[in-house]
N, C-alpha and C positions, 0 to 999 in steps of 0.2 A: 295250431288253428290259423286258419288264412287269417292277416293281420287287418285285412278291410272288413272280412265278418265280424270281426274281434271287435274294432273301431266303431262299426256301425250299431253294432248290438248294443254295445254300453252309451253311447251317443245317443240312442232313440228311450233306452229306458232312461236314463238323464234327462233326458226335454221332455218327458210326461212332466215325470216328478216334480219338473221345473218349472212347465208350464204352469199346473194342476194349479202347485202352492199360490205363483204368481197371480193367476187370473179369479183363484177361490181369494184370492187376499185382497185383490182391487176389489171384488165384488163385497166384500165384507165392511168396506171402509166409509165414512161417512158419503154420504154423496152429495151431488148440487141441493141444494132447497128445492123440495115440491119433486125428486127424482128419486124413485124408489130402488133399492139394491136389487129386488127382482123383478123391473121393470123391463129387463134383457140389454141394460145397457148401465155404465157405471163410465164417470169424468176419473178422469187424473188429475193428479195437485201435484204438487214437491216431492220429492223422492224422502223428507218430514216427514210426510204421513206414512210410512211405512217402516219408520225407525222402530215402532214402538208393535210391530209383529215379528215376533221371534220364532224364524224358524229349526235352530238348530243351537246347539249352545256345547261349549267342553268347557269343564269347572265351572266359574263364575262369568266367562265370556259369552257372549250371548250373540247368536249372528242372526241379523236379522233381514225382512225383505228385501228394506233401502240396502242391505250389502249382496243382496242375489242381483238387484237389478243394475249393480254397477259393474258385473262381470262381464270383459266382454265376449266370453266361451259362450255364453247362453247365447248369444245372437247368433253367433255361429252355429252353432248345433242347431238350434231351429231352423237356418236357410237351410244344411250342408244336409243333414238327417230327417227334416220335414218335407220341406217344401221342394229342395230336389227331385227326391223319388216320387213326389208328386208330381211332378211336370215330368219326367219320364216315364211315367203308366200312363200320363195322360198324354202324352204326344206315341206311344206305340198302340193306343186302344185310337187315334184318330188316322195309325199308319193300318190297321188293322192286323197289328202283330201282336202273335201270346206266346207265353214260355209252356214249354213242353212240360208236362206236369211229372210225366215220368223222367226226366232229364232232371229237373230241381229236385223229387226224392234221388235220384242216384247222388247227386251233389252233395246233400244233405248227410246222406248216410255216410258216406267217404268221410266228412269230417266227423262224425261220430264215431268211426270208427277207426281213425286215426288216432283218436283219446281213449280208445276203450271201450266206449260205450256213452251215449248220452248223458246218464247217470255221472260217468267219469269228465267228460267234457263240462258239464254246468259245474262239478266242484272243482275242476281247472282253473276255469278261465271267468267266472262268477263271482266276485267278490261279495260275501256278507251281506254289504250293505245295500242291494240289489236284488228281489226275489226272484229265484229261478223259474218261476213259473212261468214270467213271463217273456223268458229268453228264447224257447223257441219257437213262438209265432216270429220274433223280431230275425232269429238267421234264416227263416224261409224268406221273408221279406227282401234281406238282404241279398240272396241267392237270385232271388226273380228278377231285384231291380240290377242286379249285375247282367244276367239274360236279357234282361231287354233295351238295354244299353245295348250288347252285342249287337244284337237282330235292328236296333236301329242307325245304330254307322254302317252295318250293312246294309239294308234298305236306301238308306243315303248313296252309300256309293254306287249303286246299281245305279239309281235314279239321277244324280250329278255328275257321278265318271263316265260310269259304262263302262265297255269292253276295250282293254288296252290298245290304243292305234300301232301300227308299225313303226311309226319313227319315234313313239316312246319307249318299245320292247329292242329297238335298234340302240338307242342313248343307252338303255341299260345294259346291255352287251356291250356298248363300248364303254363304257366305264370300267369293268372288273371282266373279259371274258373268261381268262384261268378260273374265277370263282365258278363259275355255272360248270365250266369245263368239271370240274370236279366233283359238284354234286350232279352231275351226271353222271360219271363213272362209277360214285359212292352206289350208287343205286343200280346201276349196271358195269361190273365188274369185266364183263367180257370186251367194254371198249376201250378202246386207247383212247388215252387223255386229247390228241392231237386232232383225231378224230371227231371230234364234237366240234357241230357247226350250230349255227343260231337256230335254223328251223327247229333242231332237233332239244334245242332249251326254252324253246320259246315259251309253253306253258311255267316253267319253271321262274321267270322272268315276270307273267302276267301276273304270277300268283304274291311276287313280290314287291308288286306297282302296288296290289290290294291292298296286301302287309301293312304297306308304309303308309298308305294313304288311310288305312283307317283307324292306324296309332296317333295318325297329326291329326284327324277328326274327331279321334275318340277323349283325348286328351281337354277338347274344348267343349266338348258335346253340352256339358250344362249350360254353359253360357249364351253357349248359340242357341240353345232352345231358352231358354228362360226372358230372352228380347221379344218372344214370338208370344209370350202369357202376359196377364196382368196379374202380377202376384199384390197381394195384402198381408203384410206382417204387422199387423194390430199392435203388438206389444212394442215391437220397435216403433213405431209411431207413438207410442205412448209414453216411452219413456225417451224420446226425443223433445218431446212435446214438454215433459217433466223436464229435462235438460235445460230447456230453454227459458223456463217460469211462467209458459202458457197457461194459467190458472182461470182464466175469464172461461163464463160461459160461450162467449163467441168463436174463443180459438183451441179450449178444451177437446181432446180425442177421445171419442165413446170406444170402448173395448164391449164388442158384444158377447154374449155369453158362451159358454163351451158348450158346442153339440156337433154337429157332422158338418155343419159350415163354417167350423172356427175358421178355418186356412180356407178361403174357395179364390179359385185360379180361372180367370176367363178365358177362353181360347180366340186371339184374335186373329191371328190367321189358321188358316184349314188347311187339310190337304186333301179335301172330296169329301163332299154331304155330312151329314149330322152323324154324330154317334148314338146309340141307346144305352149309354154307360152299362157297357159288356164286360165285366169285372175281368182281368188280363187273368189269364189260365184257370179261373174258374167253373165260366159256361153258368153263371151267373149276370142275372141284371139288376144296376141300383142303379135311383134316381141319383145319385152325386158323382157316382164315379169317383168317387175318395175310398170305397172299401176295399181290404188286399187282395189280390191276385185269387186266392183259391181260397176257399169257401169256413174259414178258421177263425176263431175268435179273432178279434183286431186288437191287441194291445195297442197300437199304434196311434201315429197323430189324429185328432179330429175326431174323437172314439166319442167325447162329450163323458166318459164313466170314472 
């Protein structure tokens, strides 16, 4: 199994679970005076008030919220498996780019069928403590937002690079020309090595200016896009806010309820007119543009189920 489908599948069904307990646990917990638990918003206190809910236990050991929210894997899997892939469907639905639907099944089944069979693959690489059911909405997921990563370092570089100048595809020839010299002959055997001039690698060269430039692109691509959103991570704020002894009504952090706006990301800069949140390979429209790519139950972030 690809080792990033691997990562991200268990990664997204972990930040449900994680989230779910967390934010059904704040919501459950005394609140301010006069502040109802289903008023759509709930204060944090002390990471105290969460000693005394126990979400998991072996033997007599009892582990409870306060020891979920002092991990710090959960913060991470929420940006890295939330909120990423969220800013990547949403910066390729404002580039006006979709993954290929029949491209993501061929993807999908390859890894199925590399295990055996789906059947085979969920008791593979599925552990127990995880229900299969809802492992593969999360490897389409995974498949898409790798797709449209691609298509947008590419789109980037059309639009940033452009077409290799001559005195770039000239530097690259003179740095290694035996190397090109070669894979030219690889691919056409009837030349002599000697024989191979620059014109005639020249495509060969441009195609490796791309290469390079959209492995160093590709490499930062979250970062660089995630300066361009306003992200809101509620629960890091809240349990920063706990961190700190923030307890007054004045400097207290409201966590609002779980529905299809938990995570909402605003788009500060554009790249040309409004979207209709056009669900990315679907041929669907929602109002949030948080729902996945093609048209399947959403196990995923921001579900509010």
């Amino acid at each position: 199994m690809n080792n990033s489908v691997k990562f991200f599948v268990m990664g997204m069904v972990l930040t449900l679970a994680l989230v779910f307990v967390i934010l059904a646990g704040i919501a459950c917990k005394d609140t301010t005076p006069g502040q109802n638990a289903d008023s759509g918003a709930a204060t944090t206190g002390s990471l105290e008030n969460y000693e005394n809910i126990v979400i998991a236990s072996v033997g007599d050991k009892n582990f409870t919220l306060a020891d979920l929210l002092k991990s710090p894997q959960l913060y991470m899997i929420i940006h890295d498996q939330m909120i990423v892939p969220e800013i990547i469907q949403q910066e390729a639905l404002s580039r006006g780019l979709t993954a290929d639907p029949q491209k993501i099944d061929t993807q999908i089944n390859q890894i199925y069928e590399q295990a055996g069979g789906m059947q085979q693959f969920l008791d593979s690489n599925v552990p127990p403590t995880i229900p299969q059911e809802l492992v593969p909405d999360d490897v389409r997921k995974t498949i898409i937002s790798q797709e449209l990563q691609q298509l947008i370092v590419q789109d980037r570089y059309e639009k940033e690079h452009g077409a290799s100048v001559d005195a770039e595809i000239t530097a690259k020839w003179d740095e290694s020309p035996d190397r090109y010299q070669r894979r030219y002959v690889e691919m056409n055997p009837s030349v002599v090595l000697t024989d191979v001039t620059l014109d005639m690698v020249r495509s060969l060269i441009d195609e490796d200016i791309k290469a390079q430039w959209i492995n160093e692109h590709g490499a930062t691509l979250a970062a660089d896009l995630e300066a361009n959103y306003t992200v809101k991570n509620f629960l890091l704020d809240a349990i920063l806010a706990s961190i700190a002894g923030s307890e007054t009504e004045e400097s207290a952090v409201e966590v609002p309820p779980v529905d299809e706006n938990s995570f909402p990301y605003e788009q500060t800069q554009t790249s040309g007119g409004e979207t209709e949140g056009q669900a990315v390979g679907s041929g669907e429209n929602t109002d949030s543009g948080n729902e996945p790519t093609e048209p399947e139950p959403n196990p995923g972030a921001g579900s509010g189920q």
